[in-house]
Backbone as JSON, one array per atom type, in Angstrom:
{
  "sequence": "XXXXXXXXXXXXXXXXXXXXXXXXXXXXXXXXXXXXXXXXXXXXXXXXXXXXXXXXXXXXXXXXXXXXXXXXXXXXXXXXXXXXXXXXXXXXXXXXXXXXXXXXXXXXXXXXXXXXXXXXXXXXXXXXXXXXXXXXXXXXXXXXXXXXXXXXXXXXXXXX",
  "N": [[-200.25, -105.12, -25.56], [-198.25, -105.01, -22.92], [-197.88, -107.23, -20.23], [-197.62, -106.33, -16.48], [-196.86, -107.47, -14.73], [-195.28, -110.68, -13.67], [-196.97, -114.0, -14.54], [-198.71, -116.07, -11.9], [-197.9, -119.05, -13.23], [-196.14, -118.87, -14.87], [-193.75, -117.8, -12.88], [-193.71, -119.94, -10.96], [-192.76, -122.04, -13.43], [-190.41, -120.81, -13.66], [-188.51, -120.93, -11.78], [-188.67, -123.63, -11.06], [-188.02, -124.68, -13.21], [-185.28, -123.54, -12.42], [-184.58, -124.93, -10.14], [-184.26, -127.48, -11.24], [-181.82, -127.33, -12.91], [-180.66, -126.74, -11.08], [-180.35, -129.28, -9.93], [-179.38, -130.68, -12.37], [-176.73, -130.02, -12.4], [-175.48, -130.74, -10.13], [-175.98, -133.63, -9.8], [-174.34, -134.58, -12.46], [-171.94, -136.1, -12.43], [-172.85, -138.58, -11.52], [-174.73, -139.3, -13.89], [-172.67, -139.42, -15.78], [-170.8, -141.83, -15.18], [-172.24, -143.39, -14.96], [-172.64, -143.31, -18.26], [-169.98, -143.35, -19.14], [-169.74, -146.13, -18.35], [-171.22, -147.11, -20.18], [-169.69, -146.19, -22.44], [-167.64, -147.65, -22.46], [-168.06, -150.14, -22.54], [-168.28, -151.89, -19.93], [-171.02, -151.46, -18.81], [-173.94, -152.35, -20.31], [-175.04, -150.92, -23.66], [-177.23, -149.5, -23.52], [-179.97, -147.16, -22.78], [-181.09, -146.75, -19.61], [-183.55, -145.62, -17.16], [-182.89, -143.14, -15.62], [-181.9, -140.56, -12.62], [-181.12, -138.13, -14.0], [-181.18, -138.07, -16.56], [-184.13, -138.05, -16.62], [-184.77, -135.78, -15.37], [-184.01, -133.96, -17.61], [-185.73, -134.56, -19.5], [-188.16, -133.6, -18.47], [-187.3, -130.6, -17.98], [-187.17, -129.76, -20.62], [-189.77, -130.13, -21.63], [-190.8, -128.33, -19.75], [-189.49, -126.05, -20.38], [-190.51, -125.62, -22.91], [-193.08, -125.0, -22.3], [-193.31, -122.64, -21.1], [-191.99, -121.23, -23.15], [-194.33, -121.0, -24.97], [-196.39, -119.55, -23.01], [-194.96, -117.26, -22.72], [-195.47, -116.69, -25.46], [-198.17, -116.12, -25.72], [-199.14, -114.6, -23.78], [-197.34, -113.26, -23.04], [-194.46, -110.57, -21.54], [-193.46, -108.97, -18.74], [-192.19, -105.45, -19.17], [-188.49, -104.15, -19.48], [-186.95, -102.43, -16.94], [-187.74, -99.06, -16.9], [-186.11, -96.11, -18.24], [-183.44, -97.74, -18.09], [-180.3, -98.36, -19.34], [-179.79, -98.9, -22.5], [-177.23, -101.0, -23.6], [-177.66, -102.36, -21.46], [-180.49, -102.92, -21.51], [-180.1, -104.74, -24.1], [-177.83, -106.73, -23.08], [-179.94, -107.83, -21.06], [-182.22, -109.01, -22.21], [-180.83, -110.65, -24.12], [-179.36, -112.31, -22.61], [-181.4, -113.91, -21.63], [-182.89, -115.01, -23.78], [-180.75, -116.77, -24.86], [-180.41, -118.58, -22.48], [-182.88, -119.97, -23.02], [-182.23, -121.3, -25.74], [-179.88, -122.72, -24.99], [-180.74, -124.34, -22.72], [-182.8, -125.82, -24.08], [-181.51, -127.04, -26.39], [-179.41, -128.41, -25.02], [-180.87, -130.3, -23.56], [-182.0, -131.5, -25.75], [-179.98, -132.47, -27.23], [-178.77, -134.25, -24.82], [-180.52, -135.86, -24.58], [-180.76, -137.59, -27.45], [-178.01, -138.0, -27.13], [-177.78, -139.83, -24.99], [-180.28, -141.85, -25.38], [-179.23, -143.02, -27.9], [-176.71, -143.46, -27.78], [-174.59, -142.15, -28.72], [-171.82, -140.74, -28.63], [-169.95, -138.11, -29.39], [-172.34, -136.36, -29.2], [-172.99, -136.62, -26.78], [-170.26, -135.5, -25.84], [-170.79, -132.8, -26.73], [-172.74, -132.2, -25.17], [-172.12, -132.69, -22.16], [-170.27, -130.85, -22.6], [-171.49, -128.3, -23.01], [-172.13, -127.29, -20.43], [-170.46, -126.0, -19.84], [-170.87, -123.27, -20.74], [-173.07, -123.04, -19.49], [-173.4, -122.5, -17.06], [-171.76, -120.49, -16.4], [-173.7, -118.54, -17.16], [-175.88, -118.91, -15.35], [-174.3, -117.86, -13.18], [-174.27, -114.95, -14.19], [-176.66, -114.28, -14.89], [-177.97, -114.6, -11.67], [-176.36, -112.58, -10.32], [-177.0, -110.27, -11.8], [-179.65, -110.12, -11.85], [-179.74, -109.48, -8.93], [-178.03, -106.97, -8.87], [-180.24, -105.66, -10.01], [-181.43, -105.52, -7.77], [-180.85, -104.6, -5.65], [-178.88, -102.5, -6.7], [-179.76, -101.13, -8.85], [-181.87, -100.87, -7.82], [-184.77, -101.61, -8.99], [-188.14, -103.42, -9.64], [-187.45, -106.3, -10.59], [-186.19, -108.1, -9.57], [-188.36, -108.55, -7.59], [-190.45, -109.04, -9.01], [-190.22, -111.75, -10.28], [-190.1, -112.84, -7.81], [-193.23, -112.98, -7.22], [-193.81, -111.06, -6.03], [-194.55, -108.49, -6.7]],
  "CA": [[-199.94, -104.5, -24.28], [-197.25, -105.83, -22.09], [-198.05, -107.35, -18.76], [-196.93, -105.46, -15.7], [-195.46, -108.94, -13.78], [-195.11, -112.27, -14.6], [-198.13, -115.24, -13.85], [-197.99, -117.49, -11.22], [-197.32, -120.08, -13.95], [-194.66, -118.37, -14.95], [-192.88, -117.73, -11.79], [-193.33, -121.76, -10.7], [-191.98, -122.69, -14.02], [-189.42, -120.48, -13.83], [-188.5, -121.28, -10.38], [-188.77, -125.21, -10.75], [-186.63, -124.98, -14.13], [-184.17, -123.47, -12.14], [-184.35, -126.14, -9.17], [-184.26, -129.21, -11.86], [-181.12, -127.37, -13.62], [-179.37, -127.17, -10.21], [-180.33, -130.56, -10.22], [-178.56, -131.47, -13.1], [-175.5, -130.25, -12.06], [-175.24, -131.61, -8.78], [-175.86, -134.78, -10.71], [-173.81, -134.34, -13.57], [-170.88, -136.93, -12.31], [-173.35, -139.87, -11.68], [-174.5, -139.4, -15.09], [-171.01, -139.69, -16.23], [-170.11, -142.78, -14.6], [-173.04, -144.49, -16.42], [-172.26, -143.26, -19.62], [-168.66, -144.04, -19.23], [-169.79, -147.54, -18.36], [-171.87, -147.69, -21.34], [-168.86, -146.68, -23.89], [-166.24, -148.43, -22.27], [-168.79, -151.94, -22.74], [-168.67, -152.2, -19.23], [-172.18, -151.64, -18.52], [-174.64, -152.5, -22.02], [-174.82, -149.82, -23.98], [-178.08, -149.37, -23.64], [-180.11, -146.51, -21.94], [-181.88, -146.9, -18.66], [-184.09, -144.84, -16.48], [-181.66, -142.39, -14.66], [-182.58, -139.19, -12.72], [-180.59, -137.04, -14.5], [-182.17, -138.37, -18.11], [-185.42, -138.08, -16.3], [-184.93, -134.48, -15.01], [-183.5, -133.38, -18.94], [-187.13, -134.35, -20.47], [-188.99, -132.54, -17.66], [-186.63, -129.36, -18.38], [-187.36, -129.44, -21.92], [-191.13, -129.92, -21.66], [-190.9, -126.75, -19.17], [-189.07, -124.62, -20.99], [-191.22, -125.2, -24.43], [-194.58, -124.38, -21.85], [-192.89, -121.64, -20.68], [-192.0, -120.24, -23.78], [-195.78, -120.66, -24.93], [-196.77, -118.89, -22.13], [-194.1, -115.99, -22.91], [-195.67, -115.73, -26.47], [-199.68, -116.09, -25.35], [-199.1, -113.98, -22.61], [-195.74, -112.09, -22.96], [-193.75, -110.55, -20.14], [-193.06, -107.41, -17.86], [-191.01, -104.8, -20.0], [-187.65, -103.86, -19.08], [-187.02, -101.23, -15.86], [-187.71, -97.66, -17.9], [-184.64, -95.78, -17.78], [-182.35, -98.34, -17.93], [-179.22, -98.46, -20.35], [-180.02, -99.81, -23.92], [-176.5, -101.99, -23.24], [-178.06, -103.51, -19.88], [-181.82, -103.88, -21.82], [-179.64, -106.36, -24.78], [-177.83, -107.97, -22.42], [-180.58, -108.76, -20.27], [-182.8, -109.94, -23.29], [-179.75, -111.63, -25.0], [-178.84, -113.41, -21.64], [-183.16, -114.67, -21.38], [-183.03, -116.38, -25.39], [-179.98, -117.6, -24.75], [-180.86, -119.75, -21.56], [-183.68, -120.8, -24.16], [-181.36, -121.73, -26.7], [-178.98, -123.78, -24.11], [-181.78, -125.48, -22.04], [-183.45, -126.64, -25.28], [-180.38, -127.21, -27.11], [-178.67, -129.74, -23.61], [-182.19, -131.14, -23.54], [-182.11, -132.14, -27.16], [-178.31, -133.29, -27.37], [-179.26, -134.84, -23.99], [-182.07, -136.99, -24.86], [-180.05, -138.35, -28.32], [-176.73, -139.04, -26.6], [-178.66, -141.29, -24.08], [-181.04, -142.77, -26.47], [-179.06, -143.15, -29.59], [-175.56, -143.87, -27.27], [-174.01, -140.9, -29.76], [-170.65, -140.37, -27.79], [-169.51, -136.8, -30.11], [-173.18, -135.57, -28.78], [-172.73, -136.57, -25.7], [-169.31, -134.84, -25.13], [-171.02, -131.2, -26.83], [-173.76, -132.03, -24.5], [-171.15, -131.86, -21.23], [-168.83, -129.11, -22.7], [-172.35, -126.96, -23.21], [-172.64, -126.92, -18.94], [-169.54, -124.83, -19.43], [-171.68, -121.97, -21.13], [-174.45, -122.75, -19.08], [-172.99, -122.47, -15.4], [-171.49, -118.69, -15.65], [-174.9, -117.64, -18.13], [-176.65, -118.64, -14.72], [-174.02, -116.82, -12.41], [-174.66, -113.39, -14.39], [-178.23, -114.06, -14.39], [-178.11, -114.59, -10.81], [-175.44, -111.2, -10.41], [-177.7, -109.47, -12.93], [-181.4, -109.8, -10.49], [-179.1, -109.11, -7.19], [-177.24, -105.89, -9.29], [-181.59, -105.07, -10.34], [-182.71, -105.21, -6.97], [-179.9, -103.85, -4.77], [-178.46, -101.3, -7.05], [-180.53, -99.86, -9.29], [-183.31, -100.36, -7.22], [-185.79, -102.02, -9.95], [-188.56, -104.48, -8.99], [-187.21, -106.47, -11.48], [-186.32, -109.43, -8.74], [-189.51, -108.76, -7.0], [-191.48, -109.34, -10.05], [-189.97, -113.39, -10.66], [-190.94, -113.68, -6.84], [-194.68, -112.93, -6.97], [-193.59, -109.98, -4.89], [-194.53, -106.82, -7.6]],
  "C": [[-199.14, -105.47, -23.41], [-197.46, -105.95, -20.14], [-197.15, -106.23, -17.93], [-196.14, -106.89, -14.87], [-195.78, -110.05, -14.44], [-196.41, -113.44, -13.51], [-197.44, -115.93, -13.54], [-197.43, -118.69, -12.52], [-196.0, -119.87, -14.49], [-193.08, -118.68, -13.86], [-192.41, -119.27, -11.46], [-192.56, -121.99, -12.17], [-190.67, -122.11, -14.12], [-188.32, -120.73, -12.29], [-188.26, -123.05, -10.44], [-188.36, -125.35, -11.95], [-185.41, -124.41, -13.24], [-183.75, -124.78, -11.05], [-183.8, -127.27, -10.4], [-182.75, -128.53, -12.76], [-179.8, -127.32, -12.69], [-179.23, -128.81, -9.88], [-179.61, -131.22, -10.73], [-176.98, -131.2, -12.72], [-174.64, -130.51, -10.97], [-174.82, -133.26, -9.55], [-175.37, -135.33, -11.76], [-172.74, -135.54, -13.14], [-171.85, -138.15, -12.13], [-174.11, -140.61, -12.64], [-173.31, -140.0, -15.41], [-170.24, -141.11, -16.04], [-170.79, -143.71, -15.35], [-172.78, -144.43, -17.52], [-170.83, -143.45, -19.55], [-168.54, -145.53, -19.14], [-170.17, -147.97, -19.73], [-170.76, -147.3, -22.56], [-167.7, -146.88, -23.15], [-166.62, -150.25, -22.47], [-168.77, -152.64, -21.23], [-170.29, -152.4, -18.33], [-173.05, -151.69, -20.26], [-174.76, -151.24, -22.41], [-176.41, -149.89, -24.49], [-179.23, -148.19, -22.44], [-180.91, -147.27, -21.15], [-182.69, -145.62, -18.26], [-183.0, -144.56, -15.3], [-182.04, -140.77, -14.4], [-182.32, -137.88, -13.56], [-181.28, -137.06, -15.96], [-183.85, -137.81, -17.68], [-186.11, -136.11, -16.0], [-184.48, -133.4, -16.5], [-185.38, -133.2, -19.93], [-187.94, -133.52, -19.5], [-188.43, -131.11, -17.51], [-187.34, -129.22, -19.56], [-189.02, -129.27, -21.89], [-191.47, -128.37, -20.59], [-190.88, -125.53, -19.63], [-189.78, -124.19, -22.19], [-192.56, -124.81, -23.61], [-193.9, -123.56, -21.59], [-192.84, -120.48, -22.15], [-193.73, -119.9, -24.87], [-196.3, -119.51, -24.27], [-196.11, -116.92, -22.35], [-194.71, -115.76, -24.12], [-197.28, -115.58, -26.17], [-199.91, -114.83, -24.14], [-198.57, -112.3, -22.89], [-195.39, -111.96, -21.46], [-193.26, -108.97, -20.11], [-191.83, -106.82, -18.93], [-189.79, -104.88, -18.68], [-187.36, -103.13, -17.96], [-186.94, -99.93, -17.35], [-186.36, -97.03, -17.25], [-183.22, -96.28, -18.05], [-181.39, -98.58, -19.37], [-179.63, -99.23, -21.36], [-179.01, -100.83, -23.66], [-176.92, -103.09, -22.41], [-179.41, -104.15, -20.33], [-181.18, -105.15, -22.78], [-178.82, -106.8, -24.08], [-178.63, -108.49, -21.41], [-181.49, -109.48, -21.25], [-181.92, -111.04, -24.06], [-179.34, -113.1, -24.29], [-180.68, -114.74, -21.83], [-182.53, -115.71, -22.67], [-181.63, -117.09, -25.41], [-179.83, -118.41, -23.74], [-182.07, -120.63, -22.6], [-182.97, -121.53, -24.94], [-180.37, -123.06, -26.12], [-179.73, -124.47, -24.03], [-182.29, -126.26, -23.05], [-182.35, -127.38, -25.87], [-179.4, -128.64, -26.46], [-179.88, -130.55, -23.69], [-182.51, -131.88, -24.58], [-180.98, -133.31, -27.23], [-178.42, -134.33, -26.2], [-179.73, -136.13, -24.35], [-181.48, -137.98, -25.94], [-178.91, -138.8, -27.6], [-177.04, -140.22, -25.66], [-179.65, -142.05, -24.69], [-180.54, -143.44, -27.13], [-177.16, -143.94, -28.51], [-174.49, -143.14, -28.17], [-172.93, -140.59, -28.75], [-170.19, -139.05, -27.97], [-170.96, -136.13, -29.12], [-173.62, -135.54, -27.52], [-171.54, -135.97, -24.93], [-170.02, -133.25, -25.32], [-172.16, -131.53, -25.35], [-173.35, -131.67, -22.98], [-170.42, -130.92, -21.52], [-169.86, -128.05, -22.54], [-172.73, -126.49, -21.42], [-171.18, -125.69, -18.76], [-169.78, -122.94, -19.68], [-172.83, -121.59, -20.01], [-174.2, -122.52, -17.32], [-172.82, -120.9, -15.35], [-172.54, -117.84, -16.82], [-175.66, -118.01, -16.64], [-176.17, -117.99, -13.43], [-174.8, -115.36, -13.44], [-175.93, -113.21, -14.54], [-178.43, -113.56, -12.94], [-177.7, -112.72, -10.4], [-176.47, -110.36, -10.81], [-178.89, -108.74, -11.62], [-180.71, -109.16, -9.16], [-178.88, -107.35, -7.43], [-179.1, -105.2, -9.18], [-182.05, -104.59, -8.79], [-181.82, -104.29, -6.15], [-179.14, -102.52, -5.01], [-178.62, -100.47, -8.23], [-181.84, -99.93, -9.17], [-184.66, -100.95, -8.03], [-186.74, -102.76, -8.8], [-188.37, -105.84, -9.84], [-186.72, -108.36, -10.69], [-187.8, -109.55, -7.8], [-190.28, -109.41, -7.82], [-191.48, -110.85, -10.56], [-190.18, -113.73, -8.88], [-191.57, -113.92, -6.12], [-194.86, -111.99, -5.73], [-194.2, -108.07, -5.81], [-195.75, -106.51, -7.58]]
}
């Protein structure tokens, strides 16, 4: 049986992965400057403690409780009614923020560990997927609540 809304635990982690991923890309250039130090041999090429490294392992440990939680649990169906097209791309858009977040969080963690330069460039080119997958998310909940009326943004904020 499929919940009717989503648990507080839910909501906070879903809510405080999004804060720590605007995070990262606020922060994304002062990254950059370190790791450009470290393969140009100007700074050792060795990692440090840096918020942006720091805020990548506390993503990843989020998103794998989270998706726990999504299979122990599960989560609010779809709005009834709504277009088979609009239910796979709103499920397609969800596992594929999974897939990214885990995926930057992985490549992440080795290019700053390991000083892997190739897995450190996929690891910036992948914010180019992951910036307009969290506009049409965003678009998506605004389009749910404003124009076809769902509770579908109420329901991520402990409002359903």
């Amino acid at each position: 049986m499929q919940p009717i809304s989503y648990s507080k635990a839910q909501i906070i982690l879903h809510w405080t992965i999004a804060a720590l991923v605007f995070f990262q890309i606020l922060m994304h250039e002062g990254i950059i400057q370190v790791w450009d130090g470290r393969m140009t041999g100007t700074l050792p090429n060795e990692p440090t403690i840096h918020p942006h490294a720091i805020a990548g392992v506390l993503i990843l440990v989020l998103v794998l409780w989270r998706l726990v939680l999504r299979r122990q649990r599960g989560v609010p169906g779809l709005p009834e009614g709504e277009h088979p097209a609009l239910k796979a791309l709103a499920t397609g858009t969800h596992w594929l923020f999974y897939i990214l977040l885990l995926a930057m969080a992985l490549s992440g963690m080795a290019a700053w560990l390991l000083g892997l330069e190739a897995v450190g460039t996929v690891h910036s080119i992948a914010r180019f997927l992951l910036i307009p997958l969290i506009a049409l998310h965003v678009v998506a909940a605004f389009a749910q609540h404003f124009w076809f009326r769902t509770d579908v943004l109420r329901r991520m904020l402990g409002l359903a």
